[in-house]
N, C-alpha and C positions, 0 to 999 in steps of 0.2 A: 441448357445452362441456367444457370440461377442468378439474375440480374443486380439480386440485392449482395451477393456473396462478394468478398474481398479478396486479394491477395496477401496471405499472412505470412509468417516467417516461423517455423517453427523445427528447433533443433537442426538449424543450419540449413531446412529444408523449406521450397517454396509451396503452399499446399490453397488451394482456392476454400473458404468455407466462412464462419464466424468466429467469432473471441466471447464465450461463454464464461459466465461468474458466478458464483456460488458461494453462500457465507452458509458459514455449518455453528449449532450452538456446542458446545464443549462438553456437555451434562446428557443431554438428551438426544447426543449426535442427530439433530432435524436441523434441516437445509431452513432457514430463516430468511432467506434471501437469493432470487435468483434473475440473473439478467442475460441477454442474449446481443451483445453489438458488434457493429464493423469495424473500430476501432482494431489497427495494426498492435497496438501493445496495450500494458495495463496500467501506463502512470494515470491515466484521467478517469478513474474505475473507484480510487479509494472512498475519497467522497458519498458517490452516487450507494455503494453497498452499503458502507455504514450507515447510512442515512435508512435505508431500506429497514436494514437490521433491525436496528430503533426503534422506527416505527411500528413494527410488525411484533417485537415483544415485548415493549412498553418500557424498555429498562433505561434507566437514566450512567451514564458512565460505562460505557462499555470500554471493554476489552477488547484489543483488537490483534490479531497475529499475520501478517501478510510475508508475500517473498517481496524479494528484494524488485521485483518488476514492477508492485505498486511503488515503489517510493518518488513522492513529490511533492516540494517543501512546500507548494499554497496548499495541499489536502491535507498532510499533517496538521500544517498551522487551522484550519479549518477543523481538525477533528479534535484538537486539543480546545478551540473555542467552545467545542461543543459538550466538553466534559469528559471526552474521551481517552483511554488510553492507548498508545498506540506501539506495536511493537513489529518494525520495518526496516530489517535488513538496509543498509544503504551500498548502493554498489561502490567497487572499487574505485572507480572513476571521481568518485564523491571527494574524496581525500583530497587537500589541499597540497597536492606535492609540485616540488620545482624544478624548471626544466633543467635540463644538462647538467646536474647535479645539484644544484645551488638552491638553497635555503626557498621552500614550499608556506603556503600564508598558516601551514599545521604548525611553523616552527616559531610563529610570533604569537607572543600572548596577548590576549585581550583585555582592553582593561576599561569595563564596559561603566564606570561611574567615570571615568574621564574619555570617555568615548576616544579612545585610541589603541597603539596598540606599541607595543615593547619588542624590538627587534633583538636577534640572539646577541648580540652586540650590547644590550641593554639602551638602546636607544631608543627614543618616541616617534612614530607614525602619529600625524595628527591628519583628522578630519576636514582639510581645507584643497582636495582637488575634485572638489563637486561630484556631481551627479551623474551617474549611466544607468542606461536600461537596454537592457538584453533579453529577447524570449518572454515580453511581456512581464518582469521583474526590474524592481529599482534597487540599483549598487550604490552604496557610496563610495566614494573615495577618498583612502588614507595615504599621506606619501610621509616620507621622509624630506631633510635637507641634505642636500647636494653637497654641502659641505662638510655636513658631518661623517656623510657618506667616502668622501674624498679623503680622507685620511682612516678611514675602520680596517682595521686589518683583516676584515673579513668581508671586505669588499668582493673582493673576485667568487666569493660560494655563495654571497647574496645580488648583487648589482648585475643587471645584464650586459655584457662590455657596449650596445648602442645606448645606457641612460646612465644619468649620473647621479640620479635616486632610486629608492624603492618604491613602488607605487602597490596599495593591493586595493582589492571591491571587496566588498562587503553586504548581502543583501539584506534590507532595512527590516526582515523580519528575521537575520540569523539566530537570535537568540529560539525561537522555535527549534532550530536546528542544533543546537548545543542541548536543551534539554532532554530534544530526543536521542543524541548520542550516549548522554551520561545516561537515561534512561536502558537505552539499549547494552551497554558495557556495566551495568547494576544486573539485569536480567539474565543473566549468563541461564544457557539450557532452557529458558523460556519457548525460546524458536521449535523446538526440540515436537512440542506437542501440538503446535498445526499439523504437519505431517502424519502424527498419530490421528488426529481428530478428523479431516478433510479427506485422506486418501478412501476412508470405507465410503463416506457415499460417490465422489468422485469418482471411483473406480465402479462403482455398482451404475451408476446413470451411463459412464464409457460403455458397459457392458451393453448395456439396455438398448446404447442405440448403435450397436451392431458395427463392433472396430469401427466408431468414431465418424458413421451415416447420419445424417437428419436423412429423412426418407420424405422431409416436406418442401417447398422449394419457397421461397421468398420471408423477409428477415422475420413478417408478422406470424406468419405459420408456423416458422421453425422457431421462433419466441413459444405457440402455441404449442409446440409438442414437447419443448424442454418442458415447460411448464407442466403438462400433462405426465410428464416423466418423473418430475416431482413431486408431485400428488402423491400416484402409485405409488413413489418412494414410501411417503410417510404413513400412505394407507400398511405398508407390509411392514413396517415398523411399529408404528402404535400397535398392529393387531400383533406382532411378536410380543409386545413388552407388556400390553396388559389384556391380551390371549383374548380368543373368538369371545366365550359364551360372556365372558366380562364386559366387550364392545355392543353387541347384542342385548345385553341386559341394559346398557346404556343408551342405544338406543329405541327401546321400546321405552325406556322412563323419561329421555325427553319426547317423547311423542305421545306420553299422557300427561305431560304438565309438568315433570319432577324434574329438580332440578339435575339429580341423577351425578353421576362424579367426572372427573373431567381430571386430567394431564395438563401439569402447567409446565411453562418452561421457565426457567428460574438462576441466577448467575450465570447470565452468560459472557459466553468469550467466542465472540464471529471468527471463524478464518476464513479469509478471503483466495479464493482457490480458482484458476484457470479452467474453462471446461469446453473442448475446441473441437469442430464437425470438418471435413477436410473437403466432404464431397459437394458440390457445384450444382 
């Protein structure tokens, strides 16, 4: 057994192994980025790749295409800090909806120079029921009055029948999260080309390591052989794209001084792509 390996979840199924990462560039389909960790899922992943990605191909403002498993409003807000754009699925759950039928905090507008918020009722949520934190995140709190609330005829589809106002949270960086919404609802068929871009080498490294084996045991080794996996990747890919005697002529001109010609990679767009080993 493999001491460093985890118990993961995948496709409803329990499978012992890692949670593998991979950022592929959009132009030059080369893996720009790759990680190997224990990590049960991939919200605490976005960050760490982009950042890799960056680094590694010098571009300032990147592009970013992820599923829905990365998405986590501090990495977002984190990556938009960074210049970045970011385009990340947000799961169903995300939705501001209300229980047992009654009016969800999707259904109040915001109305962020008076830092409040407008109930379907057309009435004001103001900013005076302090402070929560939750999951290491600070909510504010907006409520209504009890009074006003007491007479809306639309009390019963928004009021819960135990309060006699509306209360909602708010986290103190939501606007992050509205920009990437309208971002992502502007991008229509954007999502469309991670898929296209990530599945060829993702599926070629699957290949590679034999229905989804590391054949190495512990988290540093099997980091060592993704990585060696990748390599290979790019070696059989630059020599596809600019063919044996052209690689070869390259390198004999840098091995006598010449600056000789080189493959840049250039506009890129990271997708960030799950790459998962099962065996123990």
């Amino acid at each position: 057994m493999d001491p460093d390996a985890r118990l993961l979840q995948k496709r409803g199924t329990s499978i012992v192994g890692y949670n593998g990462q991979i950022a592929v560039d959009d132009q030059a389909k080369l893996i720009v980025a790759v990680d190997l960790v224990q990590d049960g899922n991939d919200t605490q992943q976005l960050v760490p790749m982009m950042t890799q990605a960056q680094a590694v191909t010098g571009s300032e403002g990147l592009v970013g295409l992820a599923d829905a498993g990365y998405a986590n409003g501090e990495h977002l807000k984190v990556c938009e800090e960074m210049g970045m754009e970011m385009y990340v699925p947000l799961p169903k759950q995300a939705a501001q909806k209300g229980l047992d039928g009654r009016f969800g905090r999707d259904d109040f507008h915001d109305d962020e120079e008076a830092d409040s918020y407008r109930c379907p009722a057309g009435q004001t949520l103001v900013h005076g029921g302090g402070i929560e934190h939750a999951k290491g995140k600070r909510y504010l709190v907006y409520r209504s009055r009890a009074k006003v609330c007491g007479v809306c005829p639309l009390k019963e589809q928004c009021v819960s029948p135990s309060k006699t106002y509306r209360r909602l949270k708010r986290w103190e960086h939501e606007a992050v999260m509205e920009r990437h919404r309208q971002r992502m609802a502007e991008g229509d068929g954007v999502m469309r080309r991670r898929g296209s871009v990530v599945e060829h080498p993702f599926g070629t490294l699957k290949s590679w390591a034999g229905i989804h084996y590391f054949l190495m045991r512990g988290l540093a080794k099997c980091r060592g052989e993704l990585n060696l996996m990748t390599l290979c990747y790019h070696f059989k890919r630059m020599l596809t794209a600019v063919n044996v005697p052209t690689f070869i002529a390259y390198c004999q001109a840098r091995m006598v001084g010449s600056r000789g010609s080189c493959v840049m990679i250039s506009g890129v767009v990271c997708i960030v792509r799950v790459f998962r080993s099962k065996r123990a």
